[in-house]
C-alpha positions as CSV (number, residue, x, y, z in Angstrom):
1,X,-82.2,23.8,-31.9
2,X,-82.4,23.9,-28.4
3,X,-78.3,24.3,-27.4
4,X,-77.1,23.2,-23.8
5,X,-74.7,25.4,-22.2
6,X,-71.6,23.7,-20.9
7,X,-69.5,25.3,-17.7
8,X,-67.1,22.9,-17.2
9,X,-64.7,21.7,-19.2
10,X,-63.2,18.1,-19.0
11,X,-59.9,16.7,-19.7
12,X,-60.6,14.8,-23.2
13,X,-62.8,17.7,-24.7
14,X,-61.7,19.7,-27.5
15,X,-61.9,23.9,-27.0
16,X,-61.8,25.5,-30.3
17,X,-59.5,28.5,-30.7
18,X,-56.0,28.8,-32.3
19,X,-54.6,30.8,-28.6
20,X,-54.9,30.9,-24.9
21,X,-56.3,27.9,-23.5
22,X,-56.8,25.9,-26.1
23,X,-53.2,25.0,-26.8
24,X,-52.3,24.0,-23.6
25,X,-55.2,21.9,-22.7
26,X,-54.6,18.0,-23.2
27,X,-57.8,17.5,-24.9
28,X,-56.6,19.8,-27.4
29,X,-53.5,18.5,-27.7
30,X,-54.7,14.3,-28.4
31,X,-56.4,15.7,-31.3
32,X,-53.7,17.8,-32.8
33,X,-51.2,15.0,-32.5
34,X,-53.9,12.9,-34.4
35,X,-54.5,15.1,-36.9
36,X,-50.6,15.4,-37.4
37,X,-50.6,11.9,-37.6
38,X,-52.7,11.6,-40.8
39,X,-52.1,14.2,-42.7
40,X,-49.9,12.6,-45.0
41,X,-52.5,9.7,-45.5
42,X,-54.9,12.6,-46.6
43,X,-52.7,14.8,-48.9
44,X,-52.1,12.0,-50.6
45,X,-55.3,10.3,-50.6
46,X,-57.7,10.0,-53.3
47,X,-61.3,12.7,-52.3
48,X,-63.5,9.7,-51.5
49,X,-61.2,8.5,-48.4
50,X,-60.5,12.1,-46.8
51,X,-64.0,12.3,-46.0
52,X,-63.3,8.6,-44.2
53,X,-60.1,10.1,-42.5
54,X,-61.7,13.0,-41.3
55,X,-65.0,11.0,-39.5
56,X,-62.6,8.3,-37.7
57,X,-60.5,11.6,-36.5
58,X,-64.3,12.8,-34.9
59,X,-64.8,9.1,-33.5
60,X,-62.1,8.6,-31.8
61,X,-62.3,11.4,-30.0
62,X,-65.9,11.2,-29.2
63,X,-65.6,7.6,-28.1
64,X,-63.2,8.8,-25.4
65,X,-65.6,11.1,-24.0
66,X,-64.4,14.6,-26.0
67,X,-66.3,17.3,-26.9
68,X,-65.8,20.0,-29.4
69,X,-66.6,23.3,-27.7
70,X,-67.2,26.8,-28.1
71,X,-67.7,30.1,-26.1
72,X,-71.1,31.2,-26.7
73,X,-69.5,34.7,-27.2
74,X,-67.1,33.5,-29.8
75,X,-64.2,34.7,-27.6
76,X,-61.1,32.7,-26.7
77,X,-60.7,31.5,-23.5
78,X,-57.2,31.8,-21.9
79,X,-57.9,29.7,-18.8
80,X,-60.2,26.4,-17.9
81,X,-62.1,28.6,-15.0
82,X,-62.4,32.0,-16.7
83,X,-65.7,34.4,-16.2
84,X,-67.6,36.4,-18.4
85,X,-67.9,40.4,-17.2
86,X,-70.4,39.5,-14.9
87,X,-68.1,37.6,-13.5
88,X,-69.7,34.2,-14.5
89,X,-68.5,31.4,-15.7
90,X,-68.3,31.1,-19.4
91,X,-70.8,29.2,-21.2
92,X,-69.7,26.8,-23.8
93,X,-71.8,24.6,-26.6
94,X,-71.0,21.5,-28.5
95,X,-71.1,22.1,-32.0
96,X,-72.1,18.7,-33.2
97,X,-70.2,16.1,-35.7
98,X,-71.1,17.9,-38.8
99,X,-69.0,21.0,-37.8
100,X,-66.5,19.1,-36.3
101,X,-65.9,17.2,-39.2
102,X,-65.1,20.3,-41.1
103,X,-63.2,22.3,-38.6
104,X,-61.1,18.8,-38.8
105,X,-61.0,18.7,-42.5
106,X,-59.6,22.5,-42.1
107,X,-56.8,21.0,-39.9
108,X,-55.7,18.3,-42.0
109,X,-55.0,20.8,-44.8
110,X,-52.8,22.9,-43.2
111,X,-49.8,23.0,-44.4
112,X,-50.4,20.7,-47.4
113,X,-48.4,23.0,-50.3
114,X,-45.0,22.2,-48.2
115,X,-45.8,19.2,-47.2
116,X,-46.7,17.5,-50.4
117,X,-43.1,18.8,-51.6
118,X,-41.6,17.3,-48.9
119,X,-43.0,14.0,-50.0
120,X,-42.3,14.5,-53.4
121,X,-38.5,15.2,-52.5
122,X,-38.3,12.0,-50.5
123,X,-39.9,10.0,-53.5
124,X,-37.3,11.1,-55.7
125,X,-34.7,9.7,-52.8
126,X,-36.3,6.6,-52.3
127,X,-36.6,5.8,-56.0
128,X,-33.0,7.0,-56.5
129,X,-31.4,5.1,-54.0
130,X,-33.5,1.6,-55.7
131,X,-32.3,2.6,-58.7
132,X,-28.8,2.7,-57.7
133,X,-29.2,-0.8,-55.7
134,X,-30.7,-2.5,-58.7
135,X,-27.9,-1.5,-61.1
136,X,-25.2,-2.1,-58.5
137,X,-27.0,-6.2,-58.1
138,X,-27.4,-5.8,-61.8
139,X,-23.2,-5.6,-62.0
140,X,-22.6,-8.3,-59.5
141,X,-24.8,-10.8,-61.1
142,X,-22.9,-10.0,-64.8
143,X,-19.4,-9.9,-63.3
144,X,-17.4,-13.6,-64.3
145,X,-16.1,-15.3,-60.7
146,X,-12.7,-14.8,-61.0
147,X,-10.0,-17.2,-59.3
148,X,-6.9,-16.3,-57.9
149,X,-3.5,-17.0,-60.1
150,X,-0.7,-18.9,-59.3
151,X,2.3,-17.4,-60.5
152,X,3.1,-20.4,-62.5
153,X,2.3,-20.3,-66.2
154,X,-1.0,-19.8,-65.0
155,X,-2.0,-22.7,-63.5
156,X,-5.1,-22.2,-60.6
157,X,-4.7,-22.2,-57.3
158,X,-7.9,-23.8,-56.5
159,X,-6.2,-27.2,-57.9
160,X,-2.8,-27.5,-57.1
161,X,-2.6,-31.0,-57.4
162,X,-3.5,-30.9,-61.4
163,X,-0.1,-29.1,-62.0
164,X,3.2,-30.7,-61.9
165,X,4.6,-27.0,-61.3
166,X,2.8,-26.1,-58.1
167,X,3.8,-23.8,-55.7
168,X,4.6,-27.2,-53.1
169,X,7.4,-28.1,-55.6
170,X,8.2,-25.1,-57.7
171,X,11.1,-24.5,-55.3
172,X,12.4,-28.3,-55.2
173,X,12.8,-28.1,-59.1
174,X,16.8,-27.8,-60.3
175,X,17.1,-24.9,-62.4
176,X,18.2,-26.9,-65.3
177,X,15.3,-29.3,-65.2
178,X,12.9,-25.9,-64.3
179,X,14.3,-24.6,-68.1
180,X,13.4,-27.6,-70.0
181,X,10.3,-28.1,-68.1
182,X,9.5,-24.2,-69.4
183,X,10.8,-24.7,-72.6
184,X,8.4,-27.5,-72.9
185,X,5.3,-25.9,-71.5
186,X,6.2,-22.7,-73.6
187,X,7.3,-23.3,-76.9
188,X,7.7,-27.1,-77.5
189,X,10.9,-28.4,-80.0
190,X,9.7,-28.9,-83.5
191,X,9.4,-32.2,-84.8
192,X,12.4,-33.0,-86.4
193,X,15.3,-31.4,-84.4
194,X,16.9,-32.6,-81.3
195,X,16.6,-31.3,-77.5
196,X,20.3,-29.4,-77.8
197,X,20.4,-29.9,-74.3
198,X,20.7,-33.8,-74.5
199,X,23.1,-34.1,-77.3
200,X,26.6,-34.7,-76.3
201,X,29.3,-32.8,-77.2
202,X,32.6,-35.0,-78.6
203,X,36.0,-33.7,-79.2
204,X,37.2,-33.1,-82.6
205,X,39.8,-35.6,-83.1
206,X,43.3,-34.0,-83.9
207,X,45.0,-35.4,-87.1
208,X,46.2,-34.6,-90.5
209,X,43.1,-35.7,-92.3
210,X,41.1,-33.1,-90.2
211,X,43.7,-30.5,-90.7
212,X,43.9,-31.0,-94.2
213,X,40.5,-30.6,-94.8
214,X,39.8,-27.4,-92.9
215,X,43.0,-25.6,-95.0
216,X,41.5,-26.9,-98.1
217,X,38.2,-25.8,-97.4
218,X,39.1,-22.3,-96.3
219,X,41.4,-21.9,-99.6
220,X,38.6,-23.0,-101.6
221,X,35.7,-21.3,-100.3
222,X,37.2,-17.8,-100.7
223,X,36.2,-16.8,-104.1
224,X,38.6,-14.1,-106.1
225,X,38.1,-10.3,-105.3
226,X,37.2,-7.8,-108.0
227,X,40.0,-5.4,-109.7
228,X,40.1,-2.5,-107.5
229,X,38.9,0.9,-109.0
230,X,41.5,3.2,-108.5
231,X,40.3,7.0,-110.1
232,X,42.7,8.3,-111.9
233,X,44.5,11.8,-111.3
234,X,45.3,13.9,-114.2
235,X,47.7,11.8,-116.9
236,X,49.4,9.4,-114.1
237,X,48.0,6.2,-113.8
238,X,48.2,4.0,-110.5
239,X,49.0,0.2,-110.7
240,X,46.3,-1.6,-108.7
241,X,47.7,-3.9,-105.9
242,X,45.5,-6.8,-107.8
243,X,48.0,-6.9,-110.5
244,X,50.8,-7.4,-108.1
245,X,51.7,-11.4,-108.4
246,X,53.7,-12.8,-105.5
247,X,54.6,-16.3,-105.5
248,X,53.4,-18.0,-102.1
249,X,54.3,-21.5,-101.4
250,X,51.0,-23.0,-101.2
251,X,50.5,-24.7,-97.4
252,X,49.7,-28.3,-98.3
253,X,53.6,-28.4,-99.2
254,X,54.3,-27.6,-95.4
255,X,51.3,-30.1,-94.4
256,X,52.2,-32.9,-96.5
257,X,55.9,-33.0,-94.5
258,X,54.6,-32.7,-91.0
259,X,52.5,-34.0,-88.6
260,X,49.7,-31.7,-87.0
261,X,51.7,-31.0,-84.0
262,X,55.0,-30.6,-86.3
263,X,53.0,-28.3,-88.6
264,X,52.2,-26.1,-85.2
265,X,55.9,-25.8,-84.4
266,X,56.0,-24.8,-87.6
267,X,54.1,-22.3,-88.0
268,X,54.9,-21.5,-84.8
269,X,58.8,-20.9,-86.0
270,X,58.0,-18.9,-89.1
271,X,56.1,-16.3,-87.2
272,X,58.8,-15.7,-84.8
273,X,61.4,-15.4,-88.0
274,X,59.3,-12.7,-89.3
């Protein structure tokens, strides 16, 4: 294979070497930034599609007029003019696609160990922060829509005019009417009984008959206390005050004479004599 030497170098070749000139020149530097640019397409990749990456790295950057060379001596150059120790210029040689190819392969594995665990660690991110977002749509959707309370007895603020306590004429309400109105919407009267709120109240009427019957009653309902136990002390015995009779003149003699206001002087007179 019949090699053609090279002595200058353009600007869109490629000059291999890891130092010198090869870092600086812009050739070199277009194919590193495209190689950086698919290396996590080819980590990640399945083996039938990195040999795809690697080719369309190659023909790009032949189609742009780059070459891959190398010294013929296998030594680095450190500038794009340099001379041998004759003090020639260096020779350089294409090395061809196939060559290329791998020395491009070799550069999209660099660094693959770290960078796969890089991806892996954003994964986890990524599928974390979906997971979070789904539950937190999951909530919202399963929440009930909640309306704002009045603070009457319930009733919604949405519909105001469905109330006949609203907040537009809680405050015109008398309190009076507010309490039966509450009384009704709270705990309504029983059947059977009365609102005591609408019965009137009438004045007993003063008079004997009602005077009478009051005494009687109040004599009659009292039923007769129990003999007192008394304990006894020793041999001496103690008379209990039940068996002590005084005669009382019962009061219907008194009533019987006087009128109610008479009977009030009355007894009005006695209690002052005493």
């Amino acid at each position: 294979m019949v090699v053609e030497p090279i002595t200058s170098i353009r600007e869109n070749d490629i000059v291999l070497g890891r130092k010198g000139f090869a870092l600086k020149h812009r050739g070199n530097q277009a194919y590193r930034k495209l190689v950086n640019l698919n290396k996590e397409l080819y980590a990640t990749c399945q083996k039938c599609k990195k040999i795809r990456i690697t080719k369309s790295i190659v023909a790009t950057m032949r189609v742009n007029g780059g070459r891959f060379l190398q010294r013929i001596d296998g030594k680095t150059s450190m500038t794009p003019d340099e001379v041998d120790d004759n003090g020639d210029p260096v020779v350089y040689f294409d090395i061809g696609d196939k060559k290329a190819i791998e020395k491009t392969s070799q550069a999209l594995r660099e660094g693959q160990p770290k960078l796969l665990q890089r991806i892996a660690a954003r994964r986890q991110r990524e599928a974390a922060q979906t997971a979070f977002a789904q539950l937190q749509t999951q909530q919202q959707n399963y929440l009930p829509s909640s309306e704002p309370q009045s603070p009457v007895f319930g009733h919604s603020s949405s519909s105001p005019t469905n109330s006949s306590l609203s907040a537009t004429n809680f405050a015109s309400i008398p309190p009076l009417r507010l309490e039966r109105r509450r009384r009704g919407l709270i705990e309504p009267m029983p059947l059977g009984l009365s609102d005591p709120f609408n019965e009137p109240i009438e004045p007993m009427p003063l008079g004997r008959s009602n005077g009478l019957s009051s005494l009687s009653l109040a004599n009659q309902s009292m039923p007769p206390l129990p003999p007192s136990t008394i304990p006894r002390s020793g041999a001496r015995e103690v008379t209990p005050a039940s068996t002590i009779k005084v005669r009382v003149s019962p009061p219907t003699d008194l009533l019987q004479q006087f009128e109610t206001n008479d009977l009030l002087m009355a007894l009005i007179d006695r209690l002052q004599q005493r």
